[in-house]
C-alpha positions in Angstrom: -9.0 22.1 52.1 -8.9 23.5 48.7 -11.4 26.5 47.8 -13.2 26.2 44.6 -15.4 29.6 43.3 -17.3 28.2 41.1 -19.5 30.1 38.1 -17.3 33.8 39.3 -17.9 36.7 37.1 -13.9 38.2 37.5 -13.8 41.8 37.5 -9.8 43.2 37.1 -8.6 46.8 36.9 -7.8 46.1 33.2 -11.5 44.3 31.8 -14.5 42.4 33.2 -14.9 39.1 32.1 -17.7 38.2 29.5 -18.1 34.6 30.9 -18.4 32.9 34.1 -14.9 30.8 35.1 -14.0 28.8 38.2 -11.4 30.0 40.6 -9.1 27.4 42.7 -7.4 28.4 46.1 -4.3 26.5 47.7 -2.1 27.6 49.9 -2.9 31.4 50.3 -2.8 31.6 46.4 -4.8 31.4 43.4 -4.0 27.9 41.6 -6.0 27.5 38.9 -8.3 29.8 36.8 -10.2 27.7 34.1 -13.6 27.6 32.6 -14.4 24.6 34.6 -12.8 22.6 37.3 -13.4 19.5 39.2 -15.0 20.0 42.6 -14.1 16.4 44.0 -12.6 17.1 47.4 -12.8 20.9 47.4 -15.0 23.2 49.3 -16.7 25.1 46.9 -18.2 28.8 46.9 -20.7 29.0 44.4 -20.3 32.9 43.1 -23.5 32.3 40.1 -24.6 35.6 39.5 -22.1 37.5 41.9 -18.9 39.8 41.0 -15.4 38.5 41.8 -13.0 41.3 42.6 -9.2 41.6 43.7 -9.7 41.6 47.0 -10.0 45.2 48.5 -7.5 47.1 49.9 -7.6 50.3 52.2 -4.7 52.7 52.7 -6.0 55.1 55.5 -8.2 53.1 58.5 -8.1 54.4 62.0 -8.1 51.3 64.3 -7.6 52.9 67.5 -5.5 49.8 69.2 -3.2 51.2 71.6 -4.7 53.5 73.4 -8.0 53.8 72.5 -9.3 50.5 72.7 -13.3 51.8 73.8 -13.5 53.5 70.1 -12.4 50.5 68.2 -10.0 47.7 68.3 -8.1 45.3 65.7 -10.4 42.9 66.3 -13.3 44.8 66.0 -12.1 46.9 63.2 -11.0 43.5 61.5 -14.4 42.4 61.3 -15.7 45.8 59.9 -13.3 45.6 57.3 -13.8 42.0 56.1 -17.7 42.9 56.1 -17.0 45.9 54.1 -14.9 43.6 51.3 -11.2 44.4 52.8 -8.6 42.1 52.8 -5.9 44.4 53.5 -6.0 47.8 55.7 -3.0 50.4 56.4 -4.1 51.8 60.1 -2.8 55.1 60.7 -0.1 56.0 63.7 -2.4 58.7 65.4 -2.6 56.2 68.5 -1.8 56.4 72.1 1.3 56.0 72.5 1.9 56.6 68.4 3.4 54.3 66.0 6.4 55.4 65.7 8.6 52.5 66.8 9.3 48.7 66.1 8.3 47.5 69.2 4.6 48.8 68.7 4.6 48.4 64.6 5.2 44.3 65.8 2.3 44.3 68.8 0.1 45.7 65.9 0.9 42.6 63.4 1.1 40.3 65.9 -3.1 41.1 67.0 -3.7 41.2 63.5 -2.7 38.2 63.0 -4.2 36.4 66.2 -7.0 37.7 65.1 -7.1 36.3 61.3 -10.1 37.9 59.5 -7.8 40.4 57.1 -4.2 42.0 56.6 -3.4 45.0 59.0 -0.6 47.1 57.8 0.7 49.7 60.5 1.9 52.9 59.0 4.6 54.5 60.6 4.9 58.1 62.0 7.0 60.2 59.9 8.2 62.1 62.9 8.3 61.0 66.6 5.5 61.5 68.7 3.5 63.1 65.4 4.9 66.6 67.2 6.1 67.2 63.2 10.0 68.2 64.4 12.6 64.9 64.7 12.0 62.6 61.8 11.3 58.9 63.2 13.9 55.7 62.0 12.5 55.4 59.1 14.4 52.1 58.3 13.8 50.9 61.7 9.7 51.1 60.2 10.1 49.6 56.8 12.1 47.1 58.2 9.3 46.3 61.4 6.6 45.7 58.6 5.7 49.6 57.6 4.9 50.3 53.9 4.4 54.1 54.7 4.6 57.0 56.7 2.6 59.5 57.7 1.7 62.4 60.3 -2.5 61.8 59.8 -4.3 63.4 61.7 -1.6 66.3 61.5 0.5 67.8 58.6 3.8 68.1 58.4 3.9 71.8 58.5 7.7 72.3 58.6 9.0 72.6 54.7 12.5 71.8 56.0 11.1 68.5 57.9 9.5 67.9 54.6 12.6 67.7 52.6 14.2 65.6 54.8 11.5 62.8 55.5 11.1 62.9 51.1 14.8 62.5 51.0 14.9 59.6 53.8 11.8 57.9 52.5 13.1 57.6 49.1 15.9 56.2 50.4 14.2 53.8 52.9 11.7 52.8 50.0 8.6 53.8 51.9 5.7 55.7 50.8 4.9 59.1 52.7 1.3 59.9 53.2 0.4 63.7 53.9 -2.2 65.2 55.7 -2.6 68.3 53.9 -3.6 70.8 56.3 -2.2 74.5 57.1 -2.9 74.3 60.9 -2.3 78.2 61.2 -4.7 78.5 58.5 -7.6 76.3 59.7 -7.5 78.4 63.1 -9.8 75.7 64.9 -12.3 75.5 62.4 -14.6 72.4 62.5 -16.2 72.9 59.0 -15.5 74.5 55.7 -15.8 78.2 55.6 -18.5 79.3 53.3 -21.9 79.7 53.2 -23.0 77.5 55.7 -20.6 78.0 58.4 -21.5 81.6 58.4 -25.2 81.0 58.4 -24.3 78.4 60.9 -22.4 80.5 63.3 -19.6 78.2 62.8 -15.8 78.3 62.8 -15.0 77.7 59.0 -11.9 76.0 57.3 -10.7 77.6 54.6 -10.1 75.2 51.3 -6.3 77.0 51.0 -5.2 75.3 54.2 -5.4 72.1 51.9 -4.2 73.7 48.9 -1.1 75.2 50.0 0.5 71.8 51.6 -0.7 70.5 48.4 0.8 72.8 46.1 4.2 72.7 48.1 4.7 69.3 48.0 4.0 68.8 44.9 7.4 71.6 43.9 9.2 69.5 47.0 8.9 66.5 44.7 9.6 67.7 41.8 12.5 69.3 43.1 13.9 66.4 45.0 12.8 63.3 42.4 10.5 61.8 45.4 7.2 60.8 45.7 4.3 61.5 47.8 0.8 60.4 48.5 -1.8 62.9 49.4 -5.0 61.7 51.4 -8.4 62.5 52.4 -8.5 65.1 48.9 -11.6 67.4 49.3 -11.0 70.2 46.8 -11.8 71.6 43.3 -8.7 73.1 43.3 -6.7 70.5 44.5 -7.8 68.8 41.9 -6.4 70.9 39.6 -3.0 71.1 41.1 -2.5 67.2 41.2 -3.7 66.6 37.7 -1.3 69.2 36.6 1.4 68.0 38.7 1.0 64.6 37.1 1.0 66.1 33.7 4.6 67.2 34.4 5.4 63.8 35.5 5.6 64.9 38.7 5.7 61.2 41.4 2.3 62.1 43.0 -0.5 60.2 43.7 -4.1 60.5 46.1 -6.6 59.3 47.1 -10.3 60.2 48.3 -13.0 58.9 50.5 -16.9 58.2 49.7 -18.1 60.8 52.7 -16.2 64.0 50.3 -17.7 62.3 46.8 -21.1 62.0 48.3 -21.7 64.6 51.1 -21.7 68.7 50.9 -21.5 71.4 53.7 -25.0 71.6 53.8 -25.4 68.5 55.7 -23.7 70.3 58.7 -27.2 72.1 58.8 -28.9 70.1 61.1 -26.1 69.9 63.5 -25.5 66.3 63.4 -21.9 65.7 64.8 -21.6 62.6 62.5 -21.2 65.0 59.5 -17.8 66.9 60.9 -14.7 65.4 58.9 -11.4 66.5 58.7 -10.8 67.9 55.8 -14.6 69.3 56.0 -17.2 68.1 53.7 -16.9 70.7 50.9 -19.1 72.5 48.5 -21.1 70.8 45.1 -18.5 72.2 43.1 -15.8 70.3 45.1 -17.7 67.0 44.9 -18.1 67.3 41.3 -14.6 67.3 40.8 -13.7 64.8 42.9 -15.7 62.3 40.7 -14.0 64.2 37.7 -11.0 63.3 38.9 -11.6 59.6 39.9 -12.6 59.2 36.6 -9.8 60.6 34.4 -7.4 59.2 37.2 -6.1 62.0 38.7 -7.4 60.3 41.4 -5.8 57.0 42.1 -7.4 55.2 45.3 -10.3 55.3 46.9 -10.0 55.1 51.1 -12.6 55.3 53.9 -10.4 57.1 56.2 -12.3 55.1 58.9 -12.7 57.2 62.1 -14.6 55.3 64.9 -16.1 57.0 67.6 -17.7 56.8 71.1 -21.2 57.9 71.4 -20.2 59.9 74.2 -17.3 61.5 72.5 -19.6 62.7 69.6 -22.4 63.8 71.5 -20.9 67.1 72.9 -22.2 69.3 70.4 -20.9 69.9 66.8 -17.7 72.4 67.7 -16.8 70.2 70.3 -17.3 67.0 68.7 -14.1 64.8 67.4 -13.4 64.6 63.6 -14.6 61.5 61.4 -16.7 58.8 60.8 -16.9 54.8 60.2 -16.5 54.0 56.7 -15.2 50.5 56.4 -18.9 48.7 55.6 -20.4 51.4 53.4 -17.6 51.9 51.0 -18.4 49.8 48.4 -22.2 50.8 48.9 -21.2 54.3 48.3 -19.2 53.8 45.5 -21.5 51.4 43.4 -24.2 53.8 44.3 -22.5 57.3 44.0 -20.3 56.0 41.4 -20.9 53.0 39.6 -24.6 53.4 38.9 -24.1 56.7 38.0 -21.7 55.4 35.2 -19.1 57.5 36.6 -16.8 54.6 37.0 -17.2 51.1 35.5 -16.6 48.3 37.5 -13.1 47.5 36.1 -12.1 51.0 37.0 -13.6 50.7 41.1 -11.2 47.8 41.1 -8.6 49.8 39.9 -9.7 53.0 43.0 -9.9 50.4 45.9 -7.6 47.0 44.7 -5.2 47.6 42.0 -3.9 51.2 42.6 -3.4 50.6 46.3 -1.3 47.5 45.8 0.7 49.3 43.1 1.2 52.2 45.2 2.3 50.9 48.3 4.4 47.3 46.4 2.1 45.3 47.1 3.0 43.1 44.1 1.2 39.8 44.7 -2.1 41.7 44.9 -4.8 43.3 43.4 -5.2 40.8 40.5 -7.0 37.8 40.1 -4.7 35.7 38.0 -2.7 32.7 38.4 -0.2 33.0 41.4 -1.2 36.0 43.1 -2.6 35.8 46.5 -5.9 34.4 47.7 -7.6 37.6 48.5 -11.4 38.2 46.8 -14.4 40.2 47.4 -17.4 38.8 46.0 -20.5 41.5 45.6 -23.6 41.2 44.4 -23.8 44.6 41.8 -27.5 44.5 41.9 -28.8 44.2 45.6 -30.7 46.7 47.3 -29.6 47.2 51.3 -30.3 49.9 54.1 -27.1 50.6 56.5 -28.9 50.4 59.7 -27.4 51.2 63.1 -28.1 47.2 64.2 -26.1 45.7 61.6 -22.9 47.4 62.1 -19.9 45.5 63.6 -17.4 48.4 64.0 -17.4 48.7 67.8 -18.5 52.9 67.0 -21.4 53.8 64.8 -21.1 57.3 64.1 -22.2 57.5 60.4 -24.1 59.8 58.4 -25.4 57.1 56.8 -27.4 55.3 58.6 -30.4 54.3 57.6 -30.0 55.2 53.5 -30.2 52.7 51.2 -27.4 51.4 48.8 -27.3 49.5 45.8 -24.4 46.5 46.2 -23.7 44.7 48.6 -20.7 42.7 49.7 -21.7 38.6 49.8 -18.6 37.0 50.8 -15.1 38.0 51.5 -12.0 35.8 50.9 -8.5 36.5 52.8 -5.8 33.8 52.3 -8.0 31.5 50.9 -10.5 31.1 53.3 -13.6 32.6 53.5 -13.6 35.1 56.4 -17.3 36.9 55.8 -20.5 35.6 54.6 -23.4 37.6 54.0 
């Protein structure tokens, strides 16, 4: 049956509409986009008073499926993701066995789509086994459904390596995604080394272990006319480097997640395990520039790098504790709260960090726009509603999150994933 949206406030990257319209769905695309239209033998969503978005789209989810199926599954992670306004996720390869063949890039798709509830991408290893040494087929990827490539979870510390997976991936016409990380330079350390990790007693990551991959792949770029996509930015100073690089019009683009705009290293100071991320949660001065940067669009996409977690695994003290958090069903909470509201970003340009961007970046042509022809994929939010994250609620088969029990301001109502509605609030 035809889906009819009626009274939707549409919110693009490019404006926000001043009056309500109606929004018709056929076939896994938008049909019709008029000021009023017939509801006669359509189901209809009534949207009065609701936001209509692009719907949203993730580049950087852990699902944990193979391997790790006690953490999180598609399934599972599915439902997180269309609760938390996603329509599309890229799950990273860091998986047991990784993804760094065809034959486990198809057994991803094929649960996805058994399952229905929103669009997994896998992305691809860049090297085999994520041992950062013998680049993977990258054809072999693209062609199995892969849009990227990328090492997450590790960097890929060998320059030579580097060059070649640029060179290959330009060639293959797929993105590559780098964890920026010195390994030699982190030394083990499980938060960012400053002030609180030496009151703490703790192992500290220095900020110039992100830097420096950041810095030399920027000049690998430039030198080689590729492109490359930085994630999980935590830094001032990186910052700096990407803005520059993009002043030179140097093919770079990156993205950040709601835990480094929101959180500082001094929530490590109670010890809670849920607040160790990798890159570490950084210092006020970081955080500021983060949201400097998502404003003047040095940074392009907002992600949740969604990092699920047994209880068990996470209760073994901070230093021994895994990495990361959940973030698929407080993003948009976050942002309207950290962001929005703060008038950091409008609407228009949140659409533009977490629908637009993404769907440019990785050639996703047929989304991130609501307009005539592109694909059925919405996320409808009320701006305005009030909502505490509490541990009960959440659908992700882990709950380690910092944030339970804080209240945020927006809340996702509905979401839509090839014209049908797949969440309901």
């Amino acid at each position: 049956m035809k889906l009819l949206i009626k009274n939707a406030t549409i919110v693009n990257a490019d404006q926000m509409a001043k009056k309500p319209q109606d929004i018709l769905l056929d076939g896994g695309k938008i049909v019709q986009i008029a000021s009023s239209i017939d509801s006669d033998g359509k189901k209809v969503f009534d949207a009065k008073g609701k936001l209509v978005l692009p719907g949203l789209i993730d580049l950087h989810v852990h699902l944990r499926q193979p391997g790790r199926e006690d953490k999180e599954t598609i399934e599972t992670g599915s439902r997180a993701a269309a609760k938390g306004g996603f329509t599309t996720i890229m799950c990273m390869p860091n998986t047991t066995p990784v993804v760094d063949n065809a034959q486990i890039v198809d057994s991803i798709i094929k649960e996805a789509q058994r399952v229905g509830l929103t669009r997994v991408i896998p992305v691809g290893a860049i090297t085999k086994g994520q041992n950062g040494q013998e680049l993977t087929d990258m054809f072999e990827l693209k062609e199995a459904g892969c849009l990227a490539l990328s090492d997450d979870g590790k960097c890929v510390a060998n320059s030579q390596v580097m060059r070649l997976a640029l060179e290959y991936a330009k060639m293959a016409g797929v993105l590559l995604i780098q964890h920026c990380q010195d390994h030699c330079l982190t030394r083990g350390g499980v938060m960012n080394e400053g002030y609180y990790s030496t009151l703490l007693g703790m192992r500290g990551d220095p900020g110039v272990a992100e830097t420096v991959i950041v810095g030399r792949d920027i000049e690998l770029a430039n030198y080689l006319g590729t492109r490359v996509h930085f994630a999980h930015m935590s830094l001032r100073r990186s910052v700096e480097l990407i803005r520059f690089a993009k002043s030179q019009g140097i093919a770079v683009t990156a993205e950040v997640c709601p835990h480094h705009f929101t959180l500082t290293d001094e929530a490590t100071k109670d010890f809670d395990p849920n607040t160790k991320m990798n890159p570490p949660l950084r210092t006020n001065e970081d955080v500021e520039a983060l949201k400097e940067g998502l404003q003047d669009g040095t940074i392009d996409c907002i992600v949740t790098d969604h990092a699920p977690h047994t209880q068990e695994d996470k209760e073994v003290g901070f230093e021994g504790a895994p990495f990361g958090i959940i973030g698929l069903e407080t993003s948009v909470g976050l942002t309207i709260t950290e962001l929005v509201d703060r008038k950091i970003l409008s609407f228009p340009q949140m659409v533009e960090k977490m629908s637009t961007a993404p769907a440019r970046i990785t050639g996703l042509s047929s989304k991130g726009v609501i307009a005539e022809k592109y694909d059925a994929d919405l996320t409808i939010i009320d701006p305005d509603e009030e909502w505490v994250f509490e541990k009960e609620s959440i659908v992700s088969k882990s709950k380690n999150s910092p944030f339970i029990g804080r209240k945020f301001k927006g809340r996702v109502k509905a979401t839509i994933f090839e014209g049908r509605v797949v969440y309901q609030d």
